[in-house]
C-alpha positions as YAML, in Angstrom:
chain: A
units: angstrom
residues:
- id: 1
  name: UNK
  ca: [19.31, 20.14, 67.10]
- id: 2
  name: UNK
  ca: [16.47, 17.51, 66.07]
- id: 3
  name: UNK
  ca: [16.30, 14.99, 69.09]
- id: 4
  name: UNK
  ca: [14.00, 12.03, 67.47]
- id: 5
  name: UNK
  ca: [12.95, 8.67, 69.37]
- id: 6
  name: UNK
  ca: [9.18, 7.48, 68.49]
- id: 7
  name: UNK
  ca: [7.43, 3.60, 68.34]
- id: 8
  name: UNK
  ca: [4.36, 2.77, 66.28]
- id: 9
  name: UNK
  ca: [3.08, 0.03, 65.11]
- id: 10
  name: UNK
  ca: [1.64, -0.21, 61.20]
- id: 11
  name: UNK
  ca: [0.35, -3.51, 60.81]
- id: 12
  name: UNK
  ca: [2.97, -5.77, 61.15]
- id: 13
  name: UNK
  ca: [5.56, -3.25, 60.77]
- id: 14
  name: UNK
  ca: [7.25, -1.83, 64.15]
- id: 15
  name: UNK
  ca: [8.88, 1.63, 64.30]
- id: 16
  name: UNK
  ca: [11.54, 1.86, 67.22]
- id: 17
  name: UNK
  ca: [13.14, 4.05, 66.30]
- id: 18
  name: UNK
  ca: [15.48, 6.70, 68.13]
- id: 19
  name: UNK
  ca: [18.18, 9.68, 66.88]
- id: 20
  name: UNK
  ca: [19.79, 13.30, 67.65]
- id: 21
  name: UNK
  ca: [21.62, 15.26, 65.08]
- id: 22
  name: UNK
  ca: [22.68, 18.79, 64.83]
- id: 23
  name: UNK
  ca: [23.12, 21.28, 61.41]
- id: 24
  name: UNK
  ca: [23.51, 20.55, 58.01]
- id: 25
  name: UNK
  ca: [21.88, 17.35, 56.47]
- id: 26
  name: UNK
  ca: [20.83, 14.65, 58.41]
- id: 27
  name: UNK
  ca: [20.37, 11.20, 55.79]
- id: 28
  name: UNK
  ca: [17.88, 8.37, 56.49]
- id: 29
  name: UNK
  ca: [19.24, 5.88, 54.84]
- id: 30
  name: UNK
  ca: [17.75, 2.22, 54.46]
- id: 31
  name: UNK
  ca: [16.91, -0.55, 52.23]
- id: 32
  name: UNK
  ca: [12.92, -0.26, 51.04]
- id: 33
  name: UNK
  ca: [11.08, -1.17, 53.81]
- id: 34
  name: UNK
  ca: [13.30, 0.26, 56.64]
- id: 35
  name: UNK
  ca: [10.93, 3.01, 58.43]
- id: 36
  name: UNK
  ca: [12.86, 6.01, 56.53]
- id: 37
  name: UNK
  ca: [9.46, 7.37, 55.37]
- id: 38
  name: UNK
  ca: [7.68, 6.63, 58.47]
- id: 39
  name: UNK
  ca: [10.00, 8.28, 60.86]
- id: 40
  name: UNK
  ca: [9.94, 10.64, 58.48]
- id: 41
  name: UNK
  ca: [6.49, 11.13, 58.46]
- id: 42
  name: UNK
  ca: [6.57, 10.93, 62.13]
- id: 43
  name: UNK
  ca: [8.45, 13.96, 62.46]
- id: 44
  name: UNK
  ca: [6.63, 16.10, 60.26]
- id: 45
  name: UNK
  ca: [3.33, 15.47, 62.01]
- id: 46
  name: UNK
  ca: [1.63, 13.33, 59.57]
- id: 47
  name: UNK
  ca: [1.69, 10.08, 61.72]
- id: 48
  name: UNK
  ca: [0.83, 10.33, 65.50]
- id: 49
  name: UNK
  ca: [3.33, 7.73, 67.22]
- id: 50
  name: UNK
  ca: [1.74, 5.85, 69.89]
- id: 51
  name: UNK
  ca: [4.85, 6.76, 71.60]
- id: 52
  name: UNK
  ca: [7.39, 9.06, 71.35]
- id: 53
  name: UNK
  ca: [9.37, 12.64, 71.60]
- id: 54
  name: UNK
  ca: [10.51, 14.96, 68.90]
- id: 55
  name: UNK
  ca: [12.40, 18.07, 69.58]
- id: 56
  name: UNK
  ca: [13.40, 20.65, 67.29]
- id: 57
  name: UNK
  ca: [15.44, 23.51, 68.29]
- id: 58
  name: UNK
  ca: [14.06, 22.70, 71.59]
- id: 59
  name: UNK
  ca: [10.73, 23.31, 70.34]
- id: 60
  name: UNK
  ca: [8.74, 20.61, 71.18]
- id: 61
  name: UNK
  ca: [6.23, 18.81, 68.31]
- id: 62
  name: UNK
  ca: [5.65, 15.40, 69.83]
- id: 63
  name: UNK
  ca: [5.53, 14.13, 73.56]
- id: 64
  name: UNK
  ca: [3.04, 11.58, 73.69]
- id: 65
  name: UNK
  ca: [4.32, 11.69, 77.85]
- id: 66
  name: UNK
  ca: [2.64, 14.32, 77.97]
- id: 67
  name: UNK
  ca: [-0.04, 14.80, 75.79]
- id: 68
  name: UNK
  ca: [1.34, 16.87, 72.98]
- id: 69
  name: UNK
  ca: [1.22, 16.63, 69.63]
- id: 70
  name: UNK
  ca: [1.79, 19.87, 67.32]
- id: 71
  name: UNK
  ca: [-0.60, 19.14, 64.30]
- id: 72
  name: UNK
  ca: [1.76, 18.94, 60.74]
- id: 73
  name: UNK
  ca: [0.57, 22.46, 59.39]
- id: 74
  name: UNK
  ca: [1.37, 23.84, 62.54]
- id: 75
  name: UNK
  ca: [4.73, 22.49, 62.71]
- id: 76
  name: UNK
  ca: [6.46, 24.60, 60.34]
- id: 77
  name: UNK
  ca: [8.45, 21.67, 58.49]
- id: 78
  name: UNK
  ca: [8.90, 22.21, 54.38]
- id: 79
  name: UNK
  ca: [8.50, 18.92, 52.86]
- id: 80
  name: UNK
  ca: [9.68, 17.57, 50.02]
- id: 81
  name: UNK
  ca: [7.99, 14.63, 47.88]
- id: 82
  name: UNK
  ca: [9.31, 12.09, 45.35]
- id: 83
  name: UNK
  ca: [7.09, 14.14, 43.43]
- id: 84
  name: UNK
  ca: [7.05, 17.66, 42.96]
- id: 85
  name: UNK
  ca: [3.51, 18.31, 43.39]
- id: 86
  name: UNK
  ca: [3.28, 21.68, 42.32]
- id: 87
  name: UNK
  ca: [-0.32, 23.43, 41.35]
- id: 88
  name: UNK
  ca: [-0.39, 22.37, 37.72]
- id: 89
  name: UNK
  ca: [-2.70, 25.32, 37.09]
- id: 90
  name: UNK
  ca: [-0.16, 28.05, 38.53]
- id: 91
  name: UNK
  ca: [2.80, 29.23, 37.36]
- id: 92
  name: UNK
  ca: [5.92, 28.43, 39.19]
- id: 93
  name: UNK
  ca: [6.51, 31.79, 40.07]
- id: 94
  name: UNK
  ca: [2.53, 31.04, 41.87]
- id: 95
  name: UNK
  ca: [3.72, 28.07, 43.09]
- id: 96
  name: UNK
  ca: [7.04, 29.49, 44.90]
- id: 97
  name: UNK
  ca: [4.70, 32.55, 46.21]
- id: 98
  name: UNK
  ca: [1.99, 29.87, 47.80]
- id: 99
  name: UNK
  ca: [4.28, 28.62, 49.75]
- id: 100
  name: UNK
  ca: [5.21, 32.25, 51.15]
- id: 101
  name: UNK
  ca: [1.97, 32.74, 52.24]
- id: 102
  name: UNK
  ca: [2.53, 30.20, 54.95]
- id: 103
  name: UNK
  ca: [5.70, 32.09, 56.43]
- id: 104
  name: UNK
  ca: [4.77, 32.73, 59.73]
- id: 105
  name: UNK
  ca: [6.71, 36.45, 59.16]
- id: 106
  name: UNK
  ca: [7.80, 38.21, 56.62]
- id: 107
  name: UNK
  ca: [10.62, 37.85, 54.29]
- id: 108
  name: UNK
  ca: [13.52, 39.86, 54.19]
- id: 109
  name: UNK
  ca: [13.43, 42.04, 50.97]
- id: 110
  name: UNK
  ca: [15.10, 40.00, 48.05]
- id: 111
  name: UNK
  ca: [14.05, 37.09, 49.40]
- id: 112
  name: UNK
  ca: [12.58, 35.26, 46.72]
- id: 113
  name: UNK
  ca: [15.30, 36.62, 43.97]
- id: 114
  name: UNK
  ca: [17.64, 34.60, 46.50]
- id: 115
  name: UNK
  ca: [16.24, 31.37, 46.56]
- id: 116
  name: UNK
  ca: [15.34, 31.86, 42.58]
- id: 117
  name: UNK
  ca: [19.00, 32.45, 42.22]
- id: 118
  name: UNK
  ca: [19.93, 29.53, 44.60]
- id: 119
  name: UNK
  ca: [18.23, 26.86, 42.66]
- id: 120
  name: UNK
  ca: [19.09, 28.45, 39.11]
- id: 121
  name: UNK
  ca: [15.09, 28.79, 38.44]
- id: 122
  name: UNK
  ca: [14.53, 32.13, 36.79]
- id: 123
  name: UNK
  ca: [14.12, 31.48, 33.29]
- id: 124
  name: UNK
  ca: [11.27, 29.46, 34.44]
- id: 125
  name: UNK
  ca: [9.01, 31.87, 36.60]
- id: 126
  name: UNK
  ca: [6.35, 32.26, 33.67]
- id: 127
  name: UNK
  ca: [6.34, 28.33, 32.71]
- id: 128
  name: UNK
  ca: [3.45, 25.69, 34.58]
- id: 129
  name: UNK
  ca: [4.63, 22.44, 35.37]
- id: 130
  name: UNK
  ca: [3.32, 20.28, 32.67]
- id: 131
  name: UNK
  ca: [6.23, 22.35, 30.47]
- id: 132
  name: UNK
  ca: [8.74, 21.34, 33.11]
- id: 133
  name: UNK
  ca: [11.82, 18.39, 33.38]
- id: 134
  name: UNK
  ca: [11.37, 16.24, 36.15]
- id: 135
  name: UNK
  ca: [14.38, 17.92, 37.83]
- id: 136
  name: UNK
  ca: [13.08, 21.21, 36.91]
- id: 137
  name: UNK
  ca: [10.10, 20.22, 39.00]
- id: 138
  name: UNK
  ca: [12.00, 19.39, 42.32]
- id: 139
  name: UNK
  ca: [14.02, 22.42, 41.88]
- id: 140
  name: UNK
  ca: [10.58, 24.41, 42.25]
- id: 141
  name: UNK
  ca: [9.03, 22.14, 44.93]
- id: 142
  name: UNK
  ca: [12.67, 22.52, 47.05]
- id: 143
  name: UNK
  ca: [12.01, 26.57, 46.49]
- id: 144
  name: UNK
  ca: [8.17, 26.80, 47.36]
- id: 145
  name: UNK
  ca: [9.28, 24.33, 51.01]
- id: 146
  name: UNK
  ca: [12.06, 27.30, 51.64]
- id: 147
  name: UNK
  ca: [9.73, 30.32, 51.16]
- id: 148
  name: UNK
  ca: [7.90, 28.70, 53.66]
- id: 149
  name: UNK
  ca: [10.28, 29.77, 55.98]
- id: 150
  name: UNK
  ca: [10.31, 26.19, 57.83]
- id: 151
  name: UNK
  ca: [12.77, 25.36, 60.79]
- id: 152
  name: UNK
  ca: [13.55, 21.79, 59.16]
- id: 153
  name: UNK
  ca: [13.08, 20.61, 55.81]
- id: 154
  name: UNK
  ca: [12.24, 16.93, 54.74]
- id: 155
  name: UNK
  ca: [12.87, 15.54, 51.39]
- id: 156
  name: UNK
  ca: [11.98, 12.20, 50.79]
- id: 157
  name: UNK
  ca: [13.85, 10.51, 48.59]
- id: 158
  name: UNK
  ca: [13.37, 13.40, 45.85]
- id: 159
  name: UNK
  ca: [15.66, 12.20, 43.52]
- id: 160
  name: UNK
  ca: [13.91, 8.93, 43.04]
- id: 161
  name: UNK
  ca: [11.90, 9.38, 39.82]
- id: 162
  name: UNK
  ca: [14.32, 11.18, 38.24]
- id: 163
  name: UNK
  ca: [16.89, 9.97, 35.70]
- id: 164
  name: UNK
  ca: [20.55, 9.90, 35.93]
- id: 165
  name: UNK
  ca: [21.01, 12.72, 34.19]
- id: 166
  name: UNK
  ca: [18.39, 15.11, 36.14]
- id: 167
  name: UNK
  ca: [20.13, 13.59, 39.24]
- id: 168
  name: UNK
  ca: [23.16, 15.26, 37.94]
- id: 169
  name: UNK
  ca: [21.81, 18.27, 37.20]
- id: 170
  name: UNK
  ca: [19.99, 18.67, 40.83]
- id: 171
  name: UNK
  ca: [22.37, 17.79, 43.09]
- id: 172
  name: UNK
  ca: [24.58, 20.33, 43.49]
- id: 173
  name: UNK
  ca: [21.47, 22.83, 44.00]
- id: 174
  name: UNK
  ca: [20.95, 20.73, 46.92]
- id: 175
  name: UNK
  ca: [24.87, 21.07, 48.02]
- id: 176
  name: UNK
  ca: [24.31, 24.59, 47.88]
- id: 177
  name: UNK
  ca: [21.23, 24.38, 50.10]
- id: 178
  name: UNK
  ca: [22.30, 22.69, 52.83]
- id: 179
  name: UNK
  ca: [25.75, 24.81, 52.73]
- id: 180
  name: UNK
  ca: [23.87, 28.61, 52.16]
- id: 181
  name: UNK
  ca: [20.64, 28.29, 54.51]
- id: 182
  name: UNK
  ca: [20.39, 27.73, 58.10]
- id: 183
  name: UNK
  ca: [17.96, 25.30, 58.15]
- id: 184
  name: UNK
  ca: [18.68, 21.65, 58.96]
- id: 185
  name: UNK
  ca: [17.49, 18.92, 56.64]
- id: 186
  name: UNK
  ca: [16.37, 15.54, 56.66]
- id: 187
  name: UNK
  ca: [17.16, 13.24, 53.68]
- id: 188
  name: UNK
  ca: [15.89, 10.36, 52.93]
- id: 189
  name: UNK
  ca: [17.64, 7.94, 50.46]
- id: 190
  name: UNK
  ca: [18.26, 4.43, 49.58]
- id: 191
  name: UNK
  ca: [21.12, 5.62, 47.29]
- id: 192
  name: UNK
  ca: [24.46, 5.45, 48.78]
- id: 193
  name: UNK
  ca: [25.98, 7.88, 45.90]
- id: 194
  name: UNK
  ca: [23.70, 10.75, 46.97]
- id: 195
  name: UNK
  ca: [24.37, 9.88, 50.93]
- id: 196
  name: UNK
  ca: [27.90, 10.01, 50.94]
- id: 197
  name: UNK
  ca: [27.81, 13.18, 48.52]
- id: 198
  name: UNK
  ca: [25.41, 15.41, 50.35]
- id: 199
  name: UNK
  ca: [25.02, 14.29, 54.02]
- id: 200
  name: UNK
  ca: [26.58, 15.78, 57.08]
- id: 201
  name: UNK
  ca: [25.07, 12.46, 59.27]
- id: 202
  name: UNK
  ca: [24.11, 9.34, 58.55]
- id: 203
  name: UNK
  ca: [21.33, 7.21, 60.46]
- id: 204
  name: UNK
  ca: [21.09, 3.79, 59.11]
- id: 205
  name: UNK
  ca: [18.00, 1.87, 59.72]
- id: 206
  name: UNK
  ca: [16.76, -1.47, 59.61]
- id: 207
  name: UNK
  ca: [13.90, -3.22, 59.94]
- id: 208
  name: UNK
  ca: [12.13, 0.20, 61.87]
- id: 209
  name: UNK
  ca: [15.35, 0.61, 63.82]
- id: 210
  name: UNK
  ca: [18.56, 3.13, 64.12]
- id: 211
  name: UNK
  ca: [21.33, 0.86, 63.41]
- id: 212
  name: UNK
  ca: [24.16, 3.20, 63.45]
- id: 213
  name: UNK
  ca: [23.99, 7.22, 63.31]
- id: 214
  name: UNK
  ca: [27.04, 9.34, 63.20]
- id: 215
  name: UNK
  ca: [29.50, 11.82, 60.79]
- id: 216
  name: UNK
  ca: [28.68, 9.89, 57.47]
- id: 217
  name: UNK
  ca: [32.93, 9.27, 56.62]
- id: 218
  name: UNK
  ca: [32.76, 7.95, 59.71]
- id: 219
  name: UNK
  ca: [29.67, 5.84, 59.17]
- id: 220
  name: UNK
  ca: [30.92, 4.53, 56.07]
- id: 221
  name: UNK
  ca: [34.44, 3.58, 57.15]
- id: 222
  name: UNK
  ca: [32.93, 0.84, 59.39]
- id: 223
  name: UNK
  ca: [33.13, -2.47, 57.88]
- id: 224
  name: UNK
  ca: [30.75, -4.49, 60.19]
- id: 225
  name: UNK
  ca: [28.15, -1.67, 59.19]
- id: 226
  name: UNK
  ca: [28.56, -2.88, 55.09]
- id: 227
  name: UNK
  ca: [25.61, -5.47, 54.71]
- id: 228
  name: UNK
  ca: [23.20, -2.34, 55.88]
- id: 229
  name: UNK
  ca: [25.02, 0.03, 53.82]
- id: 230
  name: UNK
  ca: [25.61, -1.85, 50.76]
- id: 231
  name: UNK
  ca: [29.02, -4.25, 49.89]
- id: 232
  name: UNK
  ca: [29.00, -3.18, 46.12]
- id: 233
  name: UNK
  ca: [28.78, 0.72, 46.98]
- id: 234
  name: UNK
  ca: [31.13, 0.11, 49.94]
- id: 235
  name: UNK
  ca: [34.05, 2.36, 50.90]
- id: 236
  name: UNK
  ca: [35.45, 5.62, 52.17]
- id: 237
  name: UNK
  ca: [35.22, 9.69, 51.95]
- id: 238
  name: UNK
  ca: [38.10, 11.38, 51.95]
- id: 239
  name: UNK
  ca: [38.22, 15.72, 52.59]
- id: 240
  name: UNK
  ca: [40.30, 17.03, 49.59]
- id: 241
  name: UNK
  ca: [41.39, 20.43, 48.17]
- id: 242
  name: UNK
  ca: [42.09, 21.50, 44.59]
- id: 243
  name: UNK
  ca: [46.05, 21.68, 44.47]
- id: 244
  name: UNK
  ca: [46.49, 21.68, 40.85]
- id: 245
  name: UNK
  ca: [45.30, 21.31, 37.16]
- id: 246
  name: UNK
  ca: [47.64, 19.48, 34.51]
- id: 247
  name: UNK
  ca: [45.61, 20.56, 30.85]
- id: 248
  name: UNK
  ca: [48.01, 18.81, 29.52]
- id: 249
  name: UNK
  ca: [46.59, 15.42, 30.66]
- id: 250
  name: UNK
  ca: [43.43, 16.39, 31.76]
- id: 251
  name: UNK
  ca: [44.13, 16.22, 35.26]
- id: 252
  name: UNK
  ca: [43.19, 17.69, 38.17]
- id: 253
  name: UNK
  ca: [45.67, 17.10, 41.93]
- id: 254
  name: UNK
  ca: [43.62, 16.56, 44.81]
- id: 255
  name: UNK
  ca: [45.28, 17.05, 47.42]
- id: 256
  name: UNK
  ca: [44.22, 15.04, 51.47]
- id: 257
  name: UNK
  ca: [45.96, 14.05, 54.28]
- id: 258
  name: UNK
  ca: [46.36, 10.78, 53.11]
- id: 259
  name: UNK
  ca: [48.56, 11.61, 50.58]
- id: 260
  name: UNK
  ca: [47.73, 13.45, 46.84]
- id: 261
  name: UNK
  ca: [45.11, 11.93, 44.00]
- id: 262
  name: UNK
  ca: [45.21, 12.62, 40.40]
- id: 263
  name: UNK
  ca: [41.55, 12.17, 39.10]
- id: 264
  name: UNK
  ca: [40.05, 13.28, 36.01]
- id: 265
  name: UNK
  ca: [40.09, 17.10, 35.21]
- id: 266
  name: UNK
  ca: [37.58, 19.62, 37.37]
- id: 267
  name: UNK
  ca: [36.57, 22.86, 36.49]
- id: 268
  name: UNK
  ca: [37.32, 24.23, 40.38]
- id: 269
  name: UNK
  ca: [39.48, 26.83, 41.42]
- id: 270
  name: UNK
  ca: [42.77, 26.24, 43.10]
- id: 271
  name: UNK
  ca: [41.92, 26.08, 46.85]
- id: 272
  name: UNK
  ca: [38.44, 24.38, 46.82]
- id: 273
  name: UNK
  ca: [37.09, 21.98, 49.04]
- id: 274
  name: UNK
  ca: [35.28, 18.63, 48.64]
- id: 275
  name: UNK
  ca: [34.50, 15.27, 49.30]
- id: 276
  name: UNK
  ca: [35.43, 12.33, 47.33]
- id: 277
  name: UNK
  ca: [34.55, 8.63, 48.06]
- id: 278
  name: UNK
  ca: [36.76, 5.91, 46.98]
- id: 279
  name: UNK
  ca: [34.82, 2.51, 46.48]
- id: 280
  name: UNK
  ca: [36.90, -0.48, 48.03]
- id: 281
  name: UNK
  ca: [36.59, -2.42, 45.01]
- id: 282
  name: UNK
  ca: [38.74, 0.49, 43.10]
- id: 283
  name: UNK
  ca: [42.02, 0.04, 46.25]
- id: 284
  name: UNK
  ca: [45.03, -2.57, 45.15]
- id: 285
  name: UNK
  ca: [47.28, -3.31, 47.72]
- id: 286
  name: UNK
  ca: [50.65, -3.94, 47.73]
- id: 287
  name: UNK
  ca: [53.75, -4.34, 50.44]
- id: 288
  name: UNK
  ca: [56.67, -2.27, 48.49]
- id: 289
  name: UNK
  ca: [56.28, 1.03, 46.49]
- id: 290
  name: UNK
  ca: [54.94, -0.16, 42.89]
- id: 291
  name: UNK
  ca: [57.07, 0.68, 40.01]
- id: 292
  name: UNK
  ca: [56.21, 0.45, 36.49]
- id: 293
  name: UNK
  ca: [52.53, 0.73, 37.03]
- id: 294
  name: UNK
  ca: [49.86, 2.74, 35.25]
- id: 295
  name: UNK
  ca: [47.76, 3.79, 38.47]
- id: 296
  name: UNK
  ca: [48.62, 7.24, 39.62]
- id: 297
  name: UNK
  ca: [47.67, 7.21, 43.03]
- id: 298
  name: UNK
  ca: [49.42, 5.22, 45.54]
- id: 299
  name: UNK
  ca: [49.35, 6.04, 49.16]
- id: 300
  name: UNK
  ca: [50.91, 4.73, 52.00]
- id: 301
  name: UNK
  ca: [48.97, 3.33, 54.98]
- id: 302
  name: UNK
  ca: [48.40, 0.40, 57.77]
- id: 303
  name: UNK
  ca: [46.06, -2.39, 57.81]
- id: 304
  name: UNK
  ca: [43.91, -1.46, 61.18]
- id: 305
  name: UNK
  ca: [40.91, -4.04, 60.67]
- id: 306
  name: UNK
  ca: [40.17, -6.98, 58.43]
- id: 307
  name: UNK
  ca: [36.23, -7.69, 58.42]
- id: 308
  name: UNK
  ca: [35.24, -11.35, 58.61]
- id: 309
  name: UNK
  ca: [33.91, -13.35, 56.04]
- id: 310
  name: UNK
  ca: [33.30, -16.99, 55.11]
- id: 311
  name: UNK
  ca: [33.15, -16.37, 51.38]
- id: 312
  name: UNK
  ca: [36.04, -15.85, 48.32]
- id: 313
  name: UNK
  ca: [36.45, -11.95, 49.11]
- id: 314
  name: UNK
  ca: [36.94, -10.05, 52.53]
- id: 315
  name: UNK
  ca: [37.18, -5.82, 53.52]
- id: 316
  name: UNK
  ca: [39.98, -3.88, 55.22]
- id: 317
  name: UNK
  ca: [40.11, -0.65, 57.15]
- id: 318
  name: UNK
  ca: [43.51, 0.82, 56.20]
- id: 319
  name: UNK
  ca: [44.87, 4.19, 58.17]
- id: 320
  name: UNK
  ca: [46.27, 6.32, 55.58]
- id: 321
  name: UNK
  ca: [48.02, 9.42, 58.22]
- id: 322
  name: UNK
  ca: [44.78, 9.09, 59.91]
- id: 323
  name: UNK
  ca: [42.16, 8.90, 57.10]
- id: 324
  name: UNK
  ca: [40.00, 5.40, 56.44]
- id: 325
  name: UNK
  ca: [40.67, 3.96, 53.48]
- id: 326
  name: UNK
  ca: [38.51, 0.84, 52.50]
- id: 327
  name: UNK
  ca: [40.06, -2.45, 50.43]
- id: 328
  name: UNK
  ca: [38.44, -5.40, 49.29]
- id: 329
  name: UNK
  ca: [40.76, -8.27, 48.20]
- id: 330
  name: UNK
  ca: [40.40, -11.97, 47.82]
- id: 331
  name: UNK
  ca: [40.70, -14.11, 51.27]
- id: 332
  name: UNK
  ca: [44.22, -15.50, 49.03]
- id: 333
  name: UNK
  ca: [44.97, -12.19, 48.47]
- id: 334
  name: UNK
  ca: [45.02, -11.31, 52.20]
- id: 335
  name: UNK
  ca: [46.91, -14.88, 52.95]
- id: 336
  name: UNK
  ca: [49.38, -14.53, 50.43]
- id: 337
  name: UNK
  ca: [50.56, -11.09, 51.68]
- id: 338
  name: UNK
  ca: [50.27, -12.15, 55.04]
- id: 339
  name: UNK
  ca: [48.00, -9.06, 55.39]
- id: 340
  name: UNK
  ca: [47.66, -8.60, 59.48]
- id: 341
  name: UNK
  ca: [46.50, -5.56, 61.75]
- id: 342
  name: UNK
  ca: [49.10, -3.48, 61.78]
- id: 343
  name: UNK
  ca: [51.24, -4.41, 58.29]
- id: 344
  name: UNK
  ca: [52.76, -1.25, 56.53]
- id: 345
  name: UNK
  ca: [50.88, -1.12, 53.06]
- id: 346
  name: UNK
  ca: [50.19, 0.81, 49.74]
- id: 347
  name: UNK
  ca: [46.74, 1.75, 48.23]
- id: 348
  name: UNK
  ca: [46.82, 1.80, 44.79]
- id: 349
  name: UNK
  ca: [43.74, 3.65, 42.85]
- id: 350
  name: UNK
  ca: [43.00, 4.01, 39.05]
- id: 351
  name: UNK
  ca: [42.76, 7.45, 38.44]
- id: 352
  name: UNK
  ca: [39.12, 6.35, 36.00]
- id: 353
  name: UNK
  ca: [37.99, 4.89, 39.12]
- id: 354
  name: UNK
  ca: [36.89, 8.32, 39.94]
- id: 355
  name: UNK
  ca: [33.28, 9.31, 38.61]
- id: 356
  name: UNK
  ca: [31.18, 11.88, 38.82]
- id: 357
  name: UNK
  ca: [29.45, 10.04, 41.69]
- id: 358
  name: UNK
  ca: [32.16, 10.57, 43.79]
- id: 359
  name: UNK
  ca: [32.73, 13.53, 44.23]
- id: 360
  name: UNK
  ca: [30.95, 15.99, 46.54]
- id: 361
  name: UNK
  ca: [31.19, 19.64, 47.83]
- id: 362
  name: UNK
  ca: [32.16, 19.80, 51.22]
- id: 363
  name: UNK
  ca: [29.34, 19.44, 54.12]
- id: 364
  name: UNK
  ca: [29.20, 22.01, 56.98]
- id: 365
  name: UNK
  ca: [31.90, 20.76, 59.83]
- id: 366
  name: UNK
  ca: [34.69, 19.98, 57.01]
- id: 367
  name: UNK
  ca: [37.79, 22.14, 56.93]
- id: 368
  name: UNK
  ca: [37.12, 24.72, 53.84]
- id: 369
  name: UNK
  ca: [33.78, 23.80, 53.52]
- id: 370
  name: UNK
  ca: [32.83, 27.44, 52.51]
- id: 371
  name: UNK
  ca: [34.72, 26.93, 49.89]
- id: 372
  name: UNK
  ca: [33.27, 27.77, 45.87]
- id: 373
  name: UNK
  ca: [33.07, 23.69, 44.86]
- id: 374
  name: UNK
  ca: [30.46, 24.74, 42.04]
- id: 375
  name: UNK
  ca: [31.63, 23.01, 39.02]
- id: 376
  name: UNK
  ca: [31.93, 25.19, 36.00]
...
């Protein structure tokens, strides 16, 4: 458990901020200019609130109540910089074994082959970091912060100076971080693609405060929540499982409680578990079954909230067999169907609306989420 609720003042910036969240990966998510790396930064020692508690495990680091303040190398937090900021004259088998030598006990044999293996490093081990891709980089940073052997782990917005493509490539080492080691994490990110695709909570912040914090599909399925979250990235996250492959078509059957989706094919195994967010821009309505229609996926659902807006477009909250599903139509649109709380429905979705940015492994808490979801 990391119980968080601090106030400083930088400049004219004021942090009041306050939190609690449990296992798996907590995400600070913001516009620039939010706190996210001052809280951050807060918790791992390296600003002394003026006021303030943090808790981790019960271990306190910060009670400025009473005095205490656990200095940040002392703290035993693993952080994680835009940057990599590895030893450019070390190897990066050096680098992983510096950090190491700050666990406060020793390592279990194996211990490094397992996080070498984890983040898919070993070909590397004899390189130095000026040979090394940007993602390459964070991969090694992410392993030196484990062999630390840290009770929480901060990465600040690591992702950030790397292309789309390294993004790609790092993520799911992350997935597989947050799913294989006990050790909670704290993410921060202004992207809403790598939130919804990697975080078990979600505290939103603005302006130095907590504006919402919570299960992230939950977070995300709130409509009055979207101007802090983002209306162009807006929608929901839906738990799936692998129910079947059509190579035919190059399809793949997810299959949800909401109904089944047909999205581009996945290298997964029958069975597996993940995420997938559906943007609201991508859901069609309509009031009777569609025939004749090109869009694979149609599922059946009620209208429970219609967001207010004064301008040409507005958001829904359907309940698809008790799963959010987000749609954002034109204010005719919604007059035209006589769209009201409570009207029987049918979300249509382009099978191409699904990317590769929207789909995720499953986070620790979801049904099957030690499930394989490694793509192939």
């Amino acid at each position: 458990m990391l119980s968080v609720a601090v106030q400083h003042r930088l400049g004219d910036f004021l942090l009041d901020a306050a939190f609690e969240s449990g296992a798996g990966l907590t995400a600070l998510f913001g516009r620039s200019g939010s706190g996210k790396t001052s809280l951050v930064n807060a918790i791992a020692g390296l600003i002394r609130p003026e006021r303030g508690r943090i808790l981790v495990d019960g271990a306190v680091l910060t009670d400025t109540a009473r005095r205490v303040f656990v200095p940040a190398r002392q703290r035993k937090i693993g952080y994680v910089f835009q940057e990599g900021r590895l030893f450019p004259h070390l190897t990066v088998r050096q680098n992983l074994l510096y950090g190491r030598w700050f666990a406060s006990r020793r390592g279990q044999a194996g211990e490094v082959e397992h996080v070498i293996d984890l983040l898919g490093i070993a070909e590397l081990l004899a390189r130095r970091p000026a040979n090394l891709s940007g993602g390459e980089k964070q991969r090694v940073a992410i392993g030196r912060a484990l062999l630390a052997q840290p009770r929480l782990l901060v990465m600040d917005e690591p992702l950030a100076s790397l292309d789309e493509a390294r993004k790609t490539e790092i993520l799911p080492y992350i997935e597989r971080l947050r799913d294989e080691f006990a050790i909670p994490i704290v993410y921060v990110s202004h992207a809403i693609a790598e939130v919804t695709r990697l975080a078990t909570t979600m505290v939103v912040m603005s302006e130095g405060r907590v504006a919402a914090v919570g299960p992230t599909a939950e977070i995300m399925s709130r409509i009055g929540l979207f101007p802090l979250t983002g209306q162009a990235e807006a929608g929901a996250i839906l738990s799936t499982r692998v129910a079947e492959h059509d190579t035919r078509f190059g399809l793949t059957t997810l299959r949800t409680a909401a109904g089944d989706l047909r999205v581009p094919y996945m290298d997964l195994r029958l069975g597996a578990q993940l995420r997938v967010r559906i943007r609201a821009r991508d859901v069609m309505i309509a009031l009777q079954p569609p025939q004749g229609l090109s869009a694979l996926n149609i599922l059946p659902g009620t209208v429970a909230e219609i967001g207010e807006t004064d301008g040409p477009s507005v958001d829904m909250r359907l309940d698809c067999a008790g799963q959010p599903l987000i749609a954002r139509l034109t204010r005719r649109s919604v007059e035209s169907l006589g769209l009201v709380p409570g009207r029987r429905v049918y979300a249509v979705i382009k099978s191409i609306a699904f990317d590769h940015q929207a789909f995720g492994g499953a986070a620790p808490g979801t049904p099957g989420a030690d499930a394989d979801t490694r793509h192939g």
